[in-house]
C-alpha positions as CSV (number, residue, x, y, z in Angstrom):
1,X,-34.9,-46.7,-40.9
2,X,-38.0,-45.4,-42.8
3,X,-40.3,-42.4,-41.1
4,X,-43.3,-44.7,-41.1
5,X,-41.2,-47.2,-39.0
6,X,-43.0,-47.8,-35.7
7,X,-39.6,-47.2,-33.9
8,X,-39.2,-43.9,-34.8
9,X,-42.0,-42.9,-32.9
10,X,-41.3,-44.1,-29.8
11,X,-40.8,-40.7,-27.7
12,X,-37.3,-40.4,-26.1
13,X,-37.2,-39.0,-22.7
14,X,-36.2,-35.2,-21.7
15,X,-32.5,-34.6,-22.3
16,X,-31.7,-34.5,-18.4
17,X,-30.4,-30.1,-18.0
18,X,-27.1,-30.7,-16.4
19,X,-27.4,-29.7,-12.6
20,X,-26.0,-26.2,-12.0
21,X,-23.0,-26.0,-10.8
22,X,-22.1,-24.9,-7.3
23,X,-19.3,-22.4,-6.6
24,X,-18.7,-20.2,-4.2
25,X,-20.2,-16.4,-3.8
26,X,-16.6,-15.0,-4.9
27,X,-16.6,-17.3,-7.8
28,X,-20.0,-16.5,-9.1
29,X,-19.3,-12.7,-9.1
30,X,-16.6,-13.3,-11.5
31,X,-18.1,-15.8,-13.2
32,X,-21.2,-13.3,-13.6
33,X,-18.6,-11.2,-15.0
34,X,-17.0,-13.3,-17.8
35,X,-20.5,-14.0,-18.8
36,X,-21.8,-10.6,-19.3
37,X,-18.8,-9.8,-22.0
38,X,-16.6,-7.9,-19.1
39,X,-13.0,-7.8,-20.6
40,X,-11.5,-5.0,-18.1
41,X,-11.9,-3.8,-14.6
42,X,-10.3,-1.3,-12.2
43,X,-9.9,-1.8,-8.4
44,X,-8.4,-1.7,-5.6
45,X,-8.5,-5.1,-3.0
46,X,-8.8,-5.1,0.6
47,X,-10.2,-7.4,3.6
48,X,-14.2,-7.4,2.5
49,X,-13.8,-7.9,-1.1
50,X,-10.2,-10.1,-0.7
51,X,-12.4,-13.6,-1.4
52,X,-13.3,-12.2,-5.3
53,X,-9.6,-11.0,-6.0
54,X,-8.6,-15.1,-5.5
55,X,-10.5,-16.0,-8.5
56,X,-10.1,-13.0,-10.2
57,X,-6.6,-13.8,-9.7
58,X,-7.2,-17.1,-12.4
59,X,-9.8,-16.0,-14.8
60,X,-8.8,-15.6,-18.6
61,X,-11.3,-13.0,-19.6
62,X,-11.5,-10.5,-17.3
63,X,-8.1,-8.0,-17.2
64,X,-8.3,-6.2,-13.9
65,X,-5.9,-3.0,-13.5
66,X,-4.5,-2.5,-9.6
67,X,-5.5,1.4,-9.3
68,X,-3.5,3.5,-6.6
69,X,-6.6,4.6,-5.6
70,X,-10.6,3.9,-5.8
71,X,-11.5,7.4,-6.9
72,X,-8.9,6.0,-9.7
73,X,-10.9,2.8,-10.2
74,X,-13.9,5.0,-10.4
75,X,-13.0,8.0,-12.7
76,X,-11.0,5.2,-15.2
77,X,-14.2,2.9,-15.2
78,X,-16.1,5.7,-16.2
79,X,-13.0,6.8,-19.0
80,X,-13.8,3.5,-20.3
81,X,-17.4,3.6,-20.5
82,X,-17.6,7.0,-21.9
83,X,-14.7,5.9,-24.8
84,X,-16.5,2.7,-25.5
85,X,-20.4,3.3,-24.8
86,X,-19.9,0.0,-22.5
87,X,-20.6,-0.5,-18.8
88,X,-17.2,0.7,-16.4
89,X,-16.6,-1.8,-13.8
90,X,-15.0,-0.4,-10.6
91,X,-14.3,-2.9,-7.4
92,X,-13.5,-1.9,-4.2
93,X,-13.3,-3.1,-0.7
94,X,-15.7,-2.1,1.8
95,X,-15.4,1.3,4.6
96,X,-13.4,3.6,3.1
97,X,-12.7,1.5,-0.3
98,X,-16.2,2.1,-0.8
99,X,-16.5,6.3,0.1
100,X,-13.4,6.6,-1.9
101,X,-15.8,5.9,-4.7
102,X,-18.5,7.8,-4.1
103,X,-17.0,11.0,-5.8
104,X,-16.7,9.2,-9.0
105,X,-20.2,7.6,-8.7
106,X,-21.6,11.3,-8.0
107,X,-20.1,11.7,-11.5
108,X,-21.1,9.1,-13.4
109,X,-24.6,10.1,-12.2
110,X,-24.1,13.7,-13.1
111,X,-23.7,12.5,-16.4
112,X,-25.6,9.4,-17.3
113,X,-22.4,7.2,-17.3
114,X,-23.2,3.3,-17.1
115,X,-21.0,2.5,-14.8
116,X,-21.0,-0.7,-11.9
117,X,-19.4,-0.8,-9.1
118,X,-18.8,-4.1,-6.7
119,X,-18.2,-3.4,-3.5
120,X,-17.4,-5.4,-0.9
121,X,-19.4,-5.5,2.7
122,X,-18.3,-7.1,6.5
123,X,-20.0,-10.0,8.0
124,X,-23.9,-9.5,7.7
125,X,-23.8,-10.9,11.3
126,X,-21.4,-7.6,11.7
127,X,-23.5,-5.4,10.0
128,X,-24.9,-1.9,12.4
129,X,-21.8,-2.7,15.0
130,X,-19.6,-0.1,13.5
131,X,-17.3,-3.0,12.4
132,X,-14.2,-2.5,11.1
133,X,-13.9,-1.2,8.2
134,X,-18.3,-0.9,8.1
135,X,-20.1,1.8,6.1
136,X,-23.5,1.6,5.3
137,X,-22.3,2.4,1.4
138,X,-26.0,2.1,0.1
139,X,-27.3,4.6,2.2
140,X,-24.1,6.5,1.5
141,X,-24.9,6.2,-2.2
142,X,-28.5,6.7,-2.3
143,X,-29.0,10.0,-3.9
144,X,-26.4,9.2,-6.6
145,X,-27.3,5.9,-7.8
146,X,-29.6,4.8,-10.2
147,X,-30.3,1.8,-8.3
148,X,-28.3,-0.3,-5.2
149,X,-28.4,-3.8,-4.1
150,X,-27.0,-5.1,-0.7
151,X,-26.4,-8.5,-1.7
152,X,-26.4,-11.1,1.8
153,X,-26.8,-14.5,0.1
154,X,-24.3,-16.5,-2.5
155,X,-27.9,-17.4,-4.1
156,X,-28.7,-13.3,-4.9
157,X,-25.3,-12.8,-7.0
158,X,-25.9,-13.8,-10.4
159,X,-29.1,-12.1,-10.6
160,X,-28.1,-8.9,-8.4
161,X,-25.2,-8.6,-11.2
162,X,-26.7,-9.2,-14.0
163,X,-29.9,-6.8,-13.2
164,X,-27.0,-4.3,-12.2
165,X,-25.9,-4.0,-15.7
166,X,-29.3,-3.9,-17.4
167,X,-30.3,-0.9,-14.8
168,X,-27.1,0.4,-15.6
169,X,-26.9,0.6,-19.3
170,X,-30.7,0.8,-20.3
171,X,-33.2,3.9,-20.1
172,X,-31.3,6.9,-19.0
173,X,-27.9,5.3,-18.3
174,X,-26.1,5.5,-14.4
175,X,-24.4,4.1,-11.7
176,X,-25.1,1.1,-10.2
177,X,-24.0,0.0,-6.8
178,X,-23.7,-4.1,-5.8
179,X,-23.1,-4.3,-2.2
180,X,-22.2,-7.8,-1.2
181,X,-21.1,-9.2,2.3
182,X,-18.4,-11.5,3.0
183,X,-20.3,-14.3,3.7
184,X,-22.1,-14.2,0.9
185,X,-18.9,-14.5,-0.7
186,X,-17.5,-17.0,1.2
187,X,-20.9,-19.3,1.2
188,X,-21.7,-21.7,-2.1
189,X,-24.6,-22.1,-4.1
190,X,-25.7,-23.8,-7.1
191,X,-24.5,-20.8,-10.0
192,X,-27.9,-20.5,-12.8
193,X,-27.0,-18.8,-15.4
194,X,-29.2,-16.6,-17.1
195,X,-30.8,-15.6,-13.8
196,X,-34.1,-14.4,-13.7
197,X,-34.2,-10.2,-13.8
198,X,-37.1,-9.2,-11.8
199,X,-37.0,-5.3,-11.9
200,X,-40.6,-4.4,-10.9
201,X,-41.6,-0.7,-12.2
202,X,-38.6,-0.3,-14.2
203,X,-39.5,0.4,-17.8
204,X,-37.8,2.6,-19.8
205,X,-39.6,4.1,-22.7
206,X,-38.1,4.2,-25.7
207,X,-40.7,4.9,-28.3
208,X,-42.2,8.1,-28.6
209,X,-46.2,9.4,-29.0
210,X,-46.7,10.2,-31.9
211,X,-48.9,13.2,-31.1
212,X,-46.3,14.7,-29.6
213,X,-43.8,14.1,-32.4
214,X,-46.3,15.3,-35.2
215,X,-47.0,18.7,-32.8
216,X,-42.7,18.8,-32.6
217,X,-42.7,19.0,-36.4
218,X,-45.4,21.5,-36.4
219,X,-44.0,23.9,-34.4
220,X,-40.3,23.7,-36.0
221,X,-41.8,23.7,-39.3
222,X,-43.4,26.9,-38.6
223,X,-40.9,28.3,-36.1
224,X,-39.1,31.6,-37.2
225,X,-36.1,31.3,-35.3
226,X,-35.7,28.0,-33.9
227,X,-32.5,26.4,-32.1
228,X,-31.6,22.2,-32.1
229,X,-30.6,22.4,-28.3
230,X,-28.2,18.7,-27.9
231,X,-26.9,18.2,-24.8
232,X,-25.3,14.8,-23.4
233,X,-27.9,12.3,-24.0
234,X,-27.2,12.5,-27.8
235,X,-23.6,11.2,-27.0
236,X,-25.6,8.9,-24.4
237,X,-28.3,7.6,-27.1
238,X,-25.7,7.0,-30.0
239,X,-28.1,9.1,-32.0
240,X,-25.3,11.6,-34.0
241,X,-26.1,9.8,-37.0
242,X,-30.0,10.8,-36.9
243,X,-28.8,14.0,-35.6
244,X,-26.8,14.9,-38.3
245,X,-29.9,14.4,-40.8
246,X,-32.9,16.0,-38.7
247,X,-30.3,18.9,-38.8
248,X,-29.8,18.8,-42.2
249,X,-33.3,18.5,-43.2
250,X,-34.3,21.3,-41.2
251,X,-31.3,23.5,-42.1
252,X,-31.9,25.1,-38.3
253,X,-28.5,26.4,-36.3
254,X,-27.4,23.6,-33.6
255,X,-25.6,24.0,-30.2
256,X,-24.1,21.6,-28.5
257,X,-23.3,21.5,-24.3
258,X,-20.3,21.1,-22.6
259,X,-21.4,17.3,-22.8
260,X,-22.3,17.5,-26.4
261,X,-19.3,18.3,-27.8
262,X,-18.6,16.1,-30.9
263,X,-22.6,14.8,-30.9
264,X,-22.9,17.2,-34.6
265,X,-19.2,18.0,-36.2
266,X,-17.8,21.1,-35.2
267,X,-17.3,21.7,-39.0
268,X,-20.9,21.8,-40.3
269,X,-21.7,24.8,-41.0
270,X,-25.3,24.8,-39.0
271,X,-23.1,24.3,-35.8
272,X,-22.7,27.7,-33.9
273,X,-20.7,26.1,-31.2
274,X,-21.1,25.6,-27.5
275,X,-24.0,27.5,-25.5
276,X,-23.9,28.7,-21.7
277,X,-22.1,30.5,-19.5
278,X,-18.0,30.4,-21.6
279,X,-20.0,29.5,-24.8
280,X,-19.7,31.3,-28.1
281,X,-22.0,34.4,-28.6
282,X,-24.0,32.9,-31.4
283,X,-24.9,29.7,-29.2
284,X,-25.3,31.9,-26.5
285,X,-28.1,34.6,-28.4
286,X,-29.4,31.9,-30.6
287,X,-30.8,30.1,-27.9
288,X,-31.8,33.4,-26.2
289,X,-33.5,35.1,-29.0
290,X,-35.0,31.9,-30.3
291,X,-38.7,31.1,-31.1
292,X,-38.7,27.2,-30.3
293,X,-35.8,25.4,-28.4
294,X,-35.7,21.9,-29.6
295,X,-33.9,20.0,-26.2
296,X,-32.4,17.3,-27.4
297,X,-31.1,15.0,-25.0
298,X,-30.5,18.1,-22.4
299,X,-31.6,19.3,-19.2
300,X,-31.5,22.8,-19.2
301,X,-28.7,22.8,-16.9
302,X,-28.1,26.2,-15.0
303,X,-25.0,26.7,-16.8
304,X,-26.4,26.8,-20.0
305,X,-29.6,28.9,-19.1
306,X,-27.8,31.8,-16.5
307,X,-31.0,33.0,-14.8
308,X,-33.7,30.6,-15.7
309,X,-36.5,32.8,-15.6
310,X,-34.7,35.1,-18.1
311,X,-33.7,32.4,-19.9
312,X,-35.1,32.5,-24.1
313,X,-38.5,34.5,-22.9
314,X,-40.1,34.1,-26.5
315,X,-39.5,30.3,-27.0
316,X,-41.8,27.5,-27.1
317,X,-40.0,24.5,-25.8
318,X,-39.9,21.1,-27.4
319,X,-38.3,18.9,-24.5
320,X,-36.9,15.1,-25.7
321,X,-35.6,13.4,-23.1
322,X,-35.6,9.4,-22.2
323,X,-35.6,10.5,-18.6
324,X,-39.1,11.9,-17.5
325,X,-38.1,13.5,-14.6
326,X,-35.6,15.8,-16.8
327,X,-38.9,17.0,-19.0
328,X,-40.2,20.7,-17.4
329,X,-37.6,20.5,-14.3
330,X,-36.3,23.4,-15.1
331,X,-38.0,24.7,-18.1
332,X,-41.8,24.0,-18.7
333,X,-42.1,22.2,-21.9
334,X,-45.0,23.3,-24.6
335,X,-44.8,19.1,-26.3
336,X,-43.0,17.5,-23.7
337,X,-41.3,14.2,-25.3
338,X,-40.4,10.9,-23.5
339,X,-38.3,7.9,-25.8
340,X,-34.7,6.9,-26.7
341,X,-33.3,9.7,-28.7
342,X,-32.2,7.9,-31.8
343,X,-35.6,6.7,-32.1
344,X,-37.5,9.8,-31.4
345,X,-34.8,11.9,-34.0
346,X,-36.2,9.2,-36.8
347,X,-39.5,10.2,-36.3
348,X,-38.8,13.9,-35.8
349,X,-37.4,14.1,-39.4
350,X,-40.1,11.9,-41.3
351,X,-42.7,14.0,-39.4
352,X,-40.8,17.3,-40.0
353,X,-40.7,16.2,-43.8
354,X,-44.3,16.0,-44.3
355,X,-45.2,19.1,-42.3
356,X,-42.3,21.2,-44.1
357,X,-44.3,20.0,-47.3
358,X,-47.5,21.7,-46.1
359,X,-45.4,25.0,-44.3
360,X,-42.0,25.3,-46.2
361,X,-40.0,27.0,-43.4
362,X,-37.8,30.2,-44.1
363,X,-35.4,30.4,-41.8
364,X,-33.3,33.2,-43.7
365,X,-33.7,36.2,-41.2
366,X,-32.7,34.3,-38.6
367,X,-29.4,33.3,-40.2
368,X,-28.5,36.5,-41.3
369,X,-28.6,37.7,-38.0
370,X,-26.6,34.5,-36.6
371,X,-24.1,35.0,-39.1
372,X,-23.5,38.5,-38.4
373,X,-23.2,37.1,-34.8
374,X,-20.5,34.4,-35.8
375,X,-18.6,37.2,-37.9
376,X,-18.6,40.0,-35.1
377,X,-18.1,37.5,-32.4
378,X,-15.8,35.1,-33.7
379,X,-14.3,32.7,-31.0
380,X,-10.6,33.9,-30.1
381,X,-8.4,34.7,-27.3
382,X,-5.8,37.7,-26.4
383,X,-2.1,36.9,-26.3
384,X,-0.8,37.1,-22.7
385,X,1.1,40.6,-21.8
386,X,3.7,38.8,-19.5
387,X,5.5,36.5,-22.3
388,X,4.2,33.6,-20.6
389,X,2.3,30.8,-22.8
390,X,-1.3,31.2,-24.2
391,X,-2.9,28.1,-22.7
392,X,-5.7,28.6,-25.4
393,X,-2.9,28.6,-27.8
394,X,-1.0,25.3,-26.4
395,X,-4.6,23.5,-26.3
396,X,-5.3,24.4,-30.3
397,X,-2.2,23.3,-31.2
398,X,-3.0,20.0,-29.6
399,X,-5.8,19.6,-30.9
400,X,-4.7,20.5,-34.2
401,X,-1.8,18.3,-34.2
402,X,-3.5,15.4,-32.6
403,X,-6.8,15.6,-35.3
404,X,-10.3,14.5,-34.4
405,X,-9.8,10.2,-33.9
406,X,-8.2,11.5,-30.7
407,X,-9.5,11.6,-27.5
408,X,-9.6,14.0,-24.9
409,X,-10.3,13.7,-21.2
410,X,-10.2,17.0,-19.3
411,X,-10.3,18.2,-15.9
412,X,-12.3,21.2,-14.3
413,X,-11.9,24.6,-14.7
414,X,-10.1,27.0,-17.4
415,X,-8.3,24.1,-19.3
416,X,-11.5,22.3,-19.3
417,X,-13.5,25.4,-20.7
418,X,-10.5,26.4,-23.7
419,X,-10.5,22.6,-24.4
420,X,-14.4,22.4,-25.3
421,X,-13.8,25.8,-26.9
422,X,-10.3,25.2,-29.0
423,X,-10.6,21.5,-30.2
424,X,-12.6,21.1,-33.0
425,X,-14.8,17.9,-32.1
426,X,-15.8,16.1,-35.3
427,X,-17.0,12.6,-33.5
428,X,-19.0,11.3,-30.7
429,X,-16.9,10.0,-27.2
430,X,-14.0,11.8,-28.3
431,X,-14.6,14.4,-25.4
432,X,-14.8,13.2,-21.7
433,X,-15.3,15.8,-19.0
434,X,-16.8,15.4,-15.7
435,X,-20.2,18.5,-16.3
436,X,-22.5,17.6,-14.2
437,X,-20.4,17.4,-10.8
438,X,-17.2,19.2,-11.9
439,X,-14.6,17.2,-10.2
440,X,-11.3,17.8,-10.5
441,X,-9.0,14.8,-11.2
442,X,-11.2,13.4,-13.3
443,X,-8.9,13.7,-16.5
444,X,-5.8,11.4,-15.8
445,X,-7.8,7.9,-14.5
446,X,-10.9,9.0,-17.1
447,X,-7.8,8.9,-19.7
448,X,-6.0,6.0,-18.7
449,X,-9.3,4.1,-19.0
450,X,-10.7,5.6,-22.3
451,X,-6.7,4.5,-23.3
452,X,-7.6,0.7,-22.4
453,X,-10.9,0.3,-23.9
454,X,-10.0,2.2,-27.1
455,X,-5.5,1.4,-27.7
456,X,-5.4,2.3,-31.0
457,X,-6.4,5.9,-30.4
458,X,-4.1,8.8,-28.9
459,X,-5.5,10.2,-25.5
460,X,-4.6,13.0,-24.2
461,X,-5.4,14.2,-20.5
462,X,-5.7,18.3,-20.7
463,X,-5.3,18.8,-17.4
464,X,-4.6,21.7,-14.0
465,X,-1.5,21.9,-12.2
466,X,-4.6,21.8,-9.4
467,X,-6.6,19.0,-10.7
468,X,-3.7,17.1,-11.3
469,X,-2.5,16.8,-7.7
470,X,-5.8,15.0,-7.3
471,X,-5.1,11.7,-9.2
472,X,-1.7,11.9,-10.2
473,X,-1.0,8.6,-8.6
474,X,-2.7,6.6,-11.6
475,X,0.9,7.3,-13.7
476,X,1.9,4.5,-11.7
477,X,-1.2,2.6,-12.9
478,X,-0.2,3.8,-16.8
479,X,3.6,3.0,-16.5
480,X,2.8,-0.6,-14.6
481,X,0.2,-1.4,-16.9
482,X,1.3,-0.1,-20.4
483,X,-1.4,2.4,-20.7
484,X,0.3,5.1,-22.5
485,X,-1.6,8.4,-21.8
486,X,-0.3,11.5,-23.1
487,X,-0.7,14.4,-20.1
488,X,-0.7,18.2,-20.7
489,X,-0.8,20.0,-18.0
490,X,-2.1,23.3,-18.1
491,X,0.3,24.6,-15.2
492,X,-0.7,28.7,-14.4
493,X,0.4,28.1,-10.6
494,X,-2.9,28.5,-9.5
495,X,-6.9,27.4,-9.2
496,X,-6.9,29.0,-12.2
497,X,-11.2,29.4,-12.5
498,X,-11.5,30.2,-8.7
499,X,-8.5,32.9,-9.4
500,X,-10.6,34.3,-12.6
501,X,-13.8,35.0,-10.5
502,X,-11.7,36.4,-7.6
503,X,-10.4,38.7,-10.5
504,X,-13.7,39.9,-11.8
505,X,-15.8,39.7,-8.4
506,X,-13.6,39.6,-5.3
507,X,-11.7,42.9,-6.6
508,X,-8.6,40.5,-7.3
509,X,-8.4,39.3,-3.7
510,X,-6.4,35.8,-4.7
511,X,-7.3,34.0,-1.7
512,X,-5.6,30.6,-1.4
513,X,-5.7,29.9,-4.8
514,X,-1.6,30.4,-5.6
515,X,0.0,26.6,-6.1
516,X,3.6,27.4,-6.1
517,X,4.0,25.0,-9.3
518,X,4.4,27.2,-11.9
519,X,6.4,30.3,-13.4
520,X,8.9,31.9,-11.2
521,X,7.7,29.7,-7.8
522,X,9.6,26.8,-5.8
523,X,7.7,24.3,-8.2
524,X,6.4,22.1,-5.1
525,X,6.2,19.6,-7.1
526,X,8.6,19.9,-10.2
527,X,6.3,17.9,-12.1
528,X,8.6,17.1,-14.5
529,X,11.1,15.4,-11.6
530,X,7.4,13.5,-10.3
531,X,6.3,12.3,-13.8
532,X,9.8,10.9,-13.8
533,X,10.0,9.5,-10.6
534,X,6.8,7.7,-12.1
535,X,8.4,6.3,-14.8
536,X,7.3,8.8,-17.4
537,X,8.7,10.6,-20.3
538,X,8.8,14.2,-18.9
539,X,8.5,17.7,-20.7
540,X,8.6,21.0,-19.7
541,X,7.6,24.0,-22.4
542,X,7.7,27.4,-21.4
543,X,8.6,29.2,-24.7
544,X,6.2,28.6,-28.0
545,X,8.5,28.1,-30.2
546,X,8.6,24.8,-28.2
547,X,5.4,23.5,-28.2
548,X,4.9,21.5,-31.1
549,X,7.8,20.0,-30.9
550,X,7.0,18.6,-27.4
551,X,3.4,17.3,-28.9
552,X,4.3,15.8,-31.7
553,X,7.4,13.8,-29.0
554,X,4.5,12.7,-27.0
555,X,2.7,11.3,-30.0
556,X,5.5,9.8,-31.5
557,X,5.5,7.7,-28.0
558,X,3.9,5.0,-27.1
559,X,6.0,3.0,-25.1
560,X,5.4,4.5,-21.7
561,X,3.0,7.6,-20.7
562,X,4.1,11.2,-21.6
563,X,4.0,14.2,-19.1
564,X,4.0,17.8,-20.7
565,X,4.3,20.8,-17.9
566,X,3.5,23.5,-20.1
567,X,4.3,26.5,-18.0
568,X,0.9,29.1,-18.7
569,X,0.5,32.5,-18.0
570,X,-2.0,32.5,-14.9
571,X,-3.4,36.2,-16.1
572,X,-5.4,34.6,-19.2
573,X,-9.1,34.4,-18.7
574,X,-12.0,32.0,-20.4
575,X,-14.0,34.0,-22.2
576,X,-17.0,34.4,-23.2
577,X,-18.5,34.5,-20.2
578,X,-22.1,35.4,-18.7
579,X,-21.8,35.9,-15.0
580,X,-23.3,34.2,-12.7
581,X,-27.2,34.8,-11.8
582,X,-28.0,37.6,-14.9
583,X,-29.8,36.8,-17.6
584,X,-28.2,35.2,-21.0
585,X,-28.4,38.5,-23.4
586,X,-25.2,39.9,-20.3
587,X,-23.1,37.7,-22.6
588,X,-19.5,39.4,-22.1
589,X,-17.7,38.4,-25.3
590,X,-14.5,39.7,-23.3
591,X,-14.0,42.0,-20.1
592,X,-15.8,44.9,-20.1
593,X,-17.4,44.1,-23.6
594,X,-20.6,42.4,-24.5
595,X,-22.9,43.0,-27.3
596,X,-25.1,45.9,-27.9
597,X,-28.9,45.3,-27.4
598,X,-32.3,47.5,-28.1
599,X,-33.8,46.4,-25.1
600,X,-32.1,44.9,-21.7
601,X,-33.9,42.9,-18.8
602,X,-34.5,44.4,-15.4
């Protein structure tokens, strides 16, 4: 049949949309889920949340790992977002499945982790009776979520999840929190897929003014002394790329936080290490004796700035951040700079190009005197006087041995602090640390799901004989699963950070911090005889000669998860250190020694 023929334009009628389908609440949320690309979740079942584990129990995309606990759930969804740069998914039942999460969504929030959890929620007809198993989880949540629905009707589930994950992993990224009752799960409605994502107000902006870029470039092209300040939202952002060549182009030193580490290579010779309160001395006094602090993707966290009003009196402040709240919070920013980093960092450099053309910068000066720095302050430790290990020496070596495609998930305290000091980071997401909130048993769940969303890699979890009693549980998860984690654990017997300040300002009064775990105690637990028990391969390393023998064992296996109990002396100390509440130039570089200044603050 020709064109011109008069059949051929006869209209046919609509193609009829098939109806949606209907399908239960339960069957929506994990429908939701297979839909938004979800391959793996962690959680924990229990009466509220019982009718989405039945089709969980069916679907073909989604893996979901039985935790041992919902902190677990919690800390490995976040492991997994923090490897991967995708949303975590954590489920949990409602009452105290639900507070069990909390600590790891006070985390995630701390540091800008995308991370969803579903909860599960009693009868709405039960709802304000103090039913069993009730907490009002929302209001629990409020001050450490980005956002929170309470989802009542089957209708509300596609949309309330799908908007989760766009809050979650746009802007400034977060935790989200999906409350939904029972009934809604239990109820059917028709399931539309894409729903519509009415988020009223929320906008992040991602492109800069460019005002405020062109008086950036101004001020670091004339800048004597200036310091590239990254902090967490460069890891965030995805922007090391664009980092790596604003650095370059401006030849100025770099820091990077306790977040930050692995955001510009440890190598490059621009990078002076980590700022703040156990940084190196050249972050430390580059940042303090600066003339411009360029924030990248930081928020002048009290760590890194000691005594705020003391903090870098003679710098002009150049403050990028895609959160505007962060911007002159702390720190009152001369060009205050709201967009996505890795697009503002593009337009930093062009703009820094053509105003470097007009005012060559010469930042010579300053380097010499940051070198002199790096070469009188070089970062080391002191063997330990009681023939015990060095844990600084045991956390090199892994390191060293394991070489920068690992990854490492750390707890809090010492072995966190001599594990952002003695691995050399050389990529983004390979270090995972809970900053912002400091929780402890973060590192073995935060491994075990940085292990499932990257296999191929080794991951280690550099972890306290303290922090470890926390979570120690998820083995189980690891063996059952086939997650193979590597653990060190950094056993000195004790709260090994609380123990270091009662050395140095509670005239060594060691008040409850003494474990009985380590060196010349009961061992309660022999954590060799518990990783066991767990169906781990267990190691215990108490002379040096042993320790790289023991690593390179646990990276030769892969079959089930490795636990090292490396027995550390509990006298060694993190150092640098500025103490709490002085100003930055009090650097100590190590007890009783800091640098020599001209002038000191009051």
């Amino acid at each position: 049949m020709s064109i011109d023929s008069p059949t051929a334009a006869v209209p046919r009628p609509p193609a009829r949309t098939a109806p949606a389908p209907v399908m239960s609440g339960a069957q929506a949320v994990v429908r939701s889920l297979d839909l938004l690309g979800v391959t793996d979740v962690f959680g924990l079942p229990g009466g509220a949340i019982m009718p989405v584990y039945d089709p969980l129990m069916d679907d073909e995309h989604v893996r979901h790992i039985l935790v041992r606990h919902e902190q677990g759930a919690g800390h490995a969804a976040e492991g997994y977002a923090a490897a991967s740069g995708k949303v975590g998914v954590a489920i949990a039942t409602s009452g105290p499945g639900a507070t069990n999460l909390v600590t790891a969504i006070a985390d995630a929030y701390m540091d800008s982790v995308p991370l969803v959890c579903i909860t599960g929620q009693v009868f709405s007809t039960l709802m304000g009776t103090d039913a069993f198993q009730e907490a009002d989880i929302v209001g629990i949540t409020m001050p450490i979520t980005k956002h929170s629905f309470l989802v009542k009707t089957a209708e509300e589930i596609p949309g309330a999840i799908a908007a989760a994950f766009e809050i979650a992993s746009t802007g400034r990224p977060g935790p989200v929190l999906v409350d939904i009752t029972k009934d809604a799960q239990q109820a059917e409605a028709p399931f539309v897929w894409p729903p519509k994502i009415d988020l009223p107000g929320y906008r992040p902006v991602t492109k800069a003014h460019g005002k405020q870029i062109q008086a950036a470039a101004q001020l670091l092209a004339t800048a004597q002394k200036p310091v590239l300040y990254v902090g967490g939202g460069a890891i965030r952002a995805n922007a090391s790329a664009e980092l790596k060549v604003l650095a370059e182009a401006t030849g100025a030193p770099v820091v990077t936080t306790l977040m930050a580490r692995g955001a510009f290579p440890d190598s490059h010779e621009q990078h002076l290490g980590m700022p703040g309160m156990h940084g190196t001395v050249p972050a430390v006094l580059a940042l303090q004796e600066s003339d411009l602090i360029v924030s990248l993707g930081a928020r002048f966290d009290d760590r890194v700035t000691g005594k705020a009003s003391l903090f870098a009196p003679n710098a002009q402040v150049v403050h990028v951040d895609i959160d505007p709240a962060e911007i002159s919070k702390i720190r009152t920013a001369d060009v205050p700079i709201v967009g996505d980093l890795k697009e503002v960092l593009v337009d930093l450099d062009a703009a820094f190009r053509a105003a470097d053309t007009e005012h060559p910068h010469d930042y010579t000066e300053w380097w010499t005197y940051l070198n002199g720095l790096r070469e009188e302050f070089p970062l080391g430790y002191t063997p330990t006087s009681d023939g015990l290990l060095s844990p600084q020496y045991v956390i090199q070596r892994i390191g060293e041995m394991t070489g920068p495609e690992g990854v490492y998930a750390s707890g809090v305290g010492q072995h966190q602090m001599w594990a952002a000091q003695f691995i050399k980071y050389e990529r983004p997401n390979a270090w995972l640390n809970s900053g912002g909130a400091g929780t402890m048993g973060y590192a073995v769940p935060a491994a075990m799901g940085a292990k499932v969303a990257q296999p191929e890699r080794a991951v280690w979890a550099i972890d306290g004989d303290g922090c470890f009693q926390m979570t120690n549980q998820e083995l189980a998860t690891c063996v059952i699963n086939d997650i193979p984690i590597k653990v060190a654990i950094i056993n000195n017997s004790s709260l090994g950070m609380v123990r270091q300040w009662q050395t140095l300002f509670f005239d060594g009064r060691h008040s409850n911090t003494d474990l009985n775990t380590g060196h010349g105690t009961r061992r309660i637990p022999d954590f060799v005889k518990l990783a066991e028990a767990y169906g781990c391969l267990a190691i215990r390393v108490e002379k040096e000669d042993e320790i790289d023998a023991a690593i390179q064992l646990a990276l030769d296996t892969n079959d089930r998860p490795v636990v090292i109990d490396f027995v550390v002396s509990a006298d060694a100390m993190v150092w640098p250190m500025v103490p709490q509440g002085v100003s930055n130039s009090y650097v100590q570089y190590a007890r009783d020694h800091s640098p020599a200044f001209a002038e000191q603050e009051d």
